[in-house]
N, C-alpha and C positions, 0 to 999 in steps of 0.2 A: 356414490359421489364421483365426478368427473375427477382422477389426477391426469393433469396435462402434464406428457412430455415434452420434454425439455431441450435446446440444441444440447450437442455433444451431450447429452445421456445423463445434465447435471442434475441432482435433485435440490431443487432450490424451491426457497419459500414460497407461497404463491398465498397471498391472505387480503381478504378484506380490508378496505381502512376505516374500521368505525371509530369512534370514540375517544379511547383512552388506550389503545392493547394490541397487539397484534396477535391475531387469530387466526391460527396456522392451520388450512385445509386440506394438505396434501401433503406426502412425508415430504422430511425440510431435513435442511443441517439451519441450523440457530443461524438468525441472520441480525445484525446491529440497525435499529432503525435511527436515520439520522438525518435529523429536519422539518420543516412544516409541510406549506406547498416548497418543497426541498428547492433550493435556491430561489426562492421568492423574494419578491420586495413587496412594500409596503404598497397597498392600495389606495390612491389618493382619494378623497370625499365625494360620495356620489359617482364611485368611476363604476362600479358596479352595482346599481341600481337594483336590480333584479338580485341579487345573491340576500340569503337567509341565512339564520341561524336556527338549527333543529335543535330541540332543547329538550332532554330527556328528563323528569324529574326535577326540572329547572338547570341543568347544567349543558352544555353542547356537546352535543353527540354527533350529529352530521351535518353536513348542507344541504342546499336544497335551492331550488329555483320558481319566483316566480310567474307563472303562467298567465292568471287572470285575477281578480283582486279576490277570489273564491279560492284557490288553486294552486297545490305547492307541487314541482316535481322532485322526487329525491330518490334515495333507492333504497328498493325491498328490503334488504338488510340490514336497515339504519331502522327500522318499523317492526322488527320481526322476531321471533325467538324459535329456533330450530328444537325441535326434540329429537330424541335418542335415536327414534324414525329415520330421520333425515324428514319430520315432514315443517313447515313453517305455519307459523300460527303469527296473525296480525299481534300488535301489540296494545293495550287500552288506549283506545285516543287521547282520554283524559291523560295520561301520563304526557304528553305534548303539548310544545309552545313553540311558535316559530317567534324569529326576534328578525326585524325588517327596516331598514330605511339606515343602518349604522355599520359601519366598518369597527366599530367597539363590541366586541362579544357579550363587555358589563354591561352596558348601559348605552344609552340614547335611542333612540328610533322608536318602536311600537311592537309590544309583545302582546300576538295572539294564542289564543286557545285553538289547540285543532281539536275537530270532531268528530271524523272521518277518517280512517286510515282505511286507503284501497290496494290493496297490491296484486301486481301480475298473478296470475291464474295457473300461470306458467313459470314461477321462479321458482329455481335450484338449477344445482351445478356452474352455479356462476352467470346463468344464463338467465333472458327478461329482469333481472334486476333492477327492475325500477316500479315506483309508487306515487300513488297522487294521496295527499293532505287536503281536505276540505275545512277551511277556515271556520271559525264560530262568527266570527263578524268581517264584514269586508272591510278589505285594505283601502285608505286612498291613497290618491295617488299623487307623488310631490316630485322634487329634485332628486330624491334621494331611494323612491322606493317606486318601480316602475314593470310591467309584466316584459319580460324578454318572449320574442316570440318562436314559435316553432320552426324547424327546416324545413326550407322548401325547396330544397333537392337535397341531393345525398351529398353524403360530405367528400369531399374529392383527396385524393392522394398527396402529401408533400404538398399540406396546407399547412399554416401556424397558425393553431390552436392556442384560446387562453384561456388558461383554467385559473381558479378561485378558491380561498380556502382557510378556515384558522386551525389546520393540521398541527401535529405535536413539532416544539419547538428542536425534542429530542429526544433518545428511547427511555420511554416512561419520565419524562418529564411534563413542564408546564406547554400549556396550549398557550399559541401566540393571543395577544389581549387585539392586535388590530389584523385585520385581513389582508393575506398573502396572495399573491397572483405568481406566474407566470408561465409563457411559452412553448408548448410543445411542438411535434411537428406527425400530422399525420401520415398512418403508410396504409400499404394495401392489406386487402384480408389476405393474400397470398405472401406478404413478408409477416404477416402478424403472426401463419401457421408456421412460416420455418423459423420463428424466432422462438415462441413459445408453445408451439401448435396450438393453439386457439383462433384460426383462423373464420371464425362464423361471420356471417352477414352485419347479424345482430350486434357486433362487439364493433365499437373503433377503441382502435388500436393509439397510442398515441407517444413515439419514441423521443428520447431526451438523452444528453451528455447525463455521464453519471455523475449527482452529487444535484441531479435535478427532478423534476415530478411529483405526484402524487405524493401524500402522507397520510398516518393516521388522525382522523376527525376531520378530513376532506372528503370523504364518501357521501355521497348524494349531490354535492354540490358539482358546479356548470363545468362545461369544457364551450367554448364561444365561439364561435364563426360565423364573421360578417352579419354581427351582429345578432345571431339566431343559436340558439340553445342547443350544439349538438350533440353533447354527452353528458352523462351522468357518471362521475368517480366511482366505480368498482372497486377495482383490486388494483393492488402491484408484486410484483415474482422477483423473491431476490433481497425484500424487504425494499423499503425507500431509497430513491435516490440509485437503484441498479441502475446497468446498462441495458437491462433489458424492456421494453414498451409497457405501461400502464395499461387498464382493460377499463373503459367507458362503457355502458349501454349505446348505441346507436341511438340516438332519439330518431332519426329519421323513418329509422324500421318502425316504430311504438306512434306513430302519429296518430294512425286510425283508433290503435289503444285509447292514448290520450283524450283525443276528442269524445271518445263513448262513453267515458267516466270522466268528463269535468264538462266544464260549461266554454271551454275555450275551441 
C-alpha cells in the first residue's frame, strides 16, 4: 500500500471518506474529525441536480453522480471490500440503492435499485478510485434530477471547485439530513506533490482554509466545474477540515474509462 509522505516529515492521517468511520491507511497520530462538507451550507432545491445518495443496506454510505439516466459515477471504495491481500472485491449490487432528485437524505425524490457495480480494473493505493452503477430502471428526468456531464478539458489550476455532500455533521456522529456544498480551489499536480506528495495526473488535488472540505459520507460524490463533473471525493490527510488538499479522482483522466462501461 502506498504511504505517502508527508511536508515536513509529519505522519498524519491520510483515510478515505466513506460512510460512517474514518479508516486510517497509513500510519497516523489520531486525528479529530470535525464536520460535514466541513464548512458547508445548505444546498438550495434542485441546486444540484445531478448529486445521489449511495445507500448501503438502505442507509447512506457515499455519493455519487449522475451520468446518464442508466449511469452512477462514484468511487471504488464506496462499492468495495479489501481483503487481508490488499486485493478489492466489488460488492453485491443488490446490497445498493441510489436515492435522486432530493437534497433529503430521508425521503423525497426516487430510490433505485443498482444492478451493476463496475469498478476500475486498476484501483488501489488510493489510485483510479472511481466506479460506475448501472441502474435497475431509468431515471427520468425533471427539475430536480438531471445527468451532469463529463470534462471536456482538463481541470485548470487555481479554479473554484464545488463539491457536494451529506458528510458526517461530527466525529462519529449524525450525518447531516439535507445536502452540504462548498468551494474549494484547485492547484497543480506539482503543489499537490510538495504538499502531500501525491502529486499523479490522475488525482485533483483540491486546497481549502482549515475548518473547510471534504468529510466522511462525501466520498464518491462531485467536485463541479463549469458546470461538468470533475472529481470524485477520495480521501483527506490530516482528517477533515486540515490545511492540507483533499484527493479527488480526476474525472478528466477516466473519460475513455467512462464511456467503455456506461452508455454515456
Amino acid at each position: 500500500m502506498v504511504t505517502p509522505r508527508f511536508a515536513n516529515s509529519l505522519a498524519l492521517t491520510i483515510a478515505v471518506v466513506v460512510g460512517c468511520c474514518l479508516l486510517p491507511a497509513a500510519q497516523s497520530a489520531p486525528g479529530w474529525i470535525n464536520g460535514r462538507v466541513v464548512g458547508g451550507e445548505d444546498a438550495a432545491l434542485a441546486q444540484f441536480p445531478h448529486q445521489v445518495s449511495l445507500r448501503n443496506g438502505g442507509s447512506h454510505s457515499c455519493g455519487g453522480s449522475i451520468l446518464s439516466r442508466n449511469y452512477i459515477l462514484t468511487a471504488a471504495h464506496c462499492v468495495t471490500n479489501e481483503d487481508a491481500n490488499g486485493f478489492h472485491t466489488p460488492i453485491a449490487a443488490s446490497r445498493f440503492t441510489i436515492r435522486a432528485g432530493s437534497n433529503d437524505r430521508f425521503s423525497g425524490g426516487v430510490l433505485v435499485q443498482v444492478v451493476e457495480v463496475i469498478v476500475h480494473e486498476n484501483y488501489g493505493n488510493f489510485l483510479n478510485d472511481v466506479a460506475l452503477l448501472r441502474l435497475e430502471s431509468p431515471l427520468f428526468y425533471s427539475n430536480s434530477i438531471k445527468a451532469i456531464d463529463l470534462p471536456t478539458a482538463n481541470t485548470p489550476d487555481d479554479a473554484d471547485i464545488i463539491i457536494s455532500g451529506w458528510g458526517l455533521l461530527k466525529h462519529q456522529g449524525d450525518l447531516p439530513r439535507y445536502l452540504q456544498y462548498n468551494t474549494l480551489k484547485s492547484i497543480s499536480v506539482e503543489k499537490c506533490g510538495e504538499l502531500i506528495d501525491f502529486g499523479v495526473e490522475s488525482e485533483l488535488c483540491l486546497l481549502h482554509e482549515a475548518n473547510n472540505g471534504a468529510c466522511n459520507g462525501d466520498s464518491g460524490g462531485p467536485a463541479v466545474y463549469n458546470n461538468q463533473v470533475v472529481g470524485v471525493a477520495g480521501f483527506v490527510v490530516g482528517g477533515c477540515g486540515s490545511t492540507y488538499p483533499d484527493g479527488y479522482a480526476r474525472v478528466y483522466y477516466f473519460n475513455d474509462w467512462i464511456r467503455q462501461h456506461s452508455d454515456v
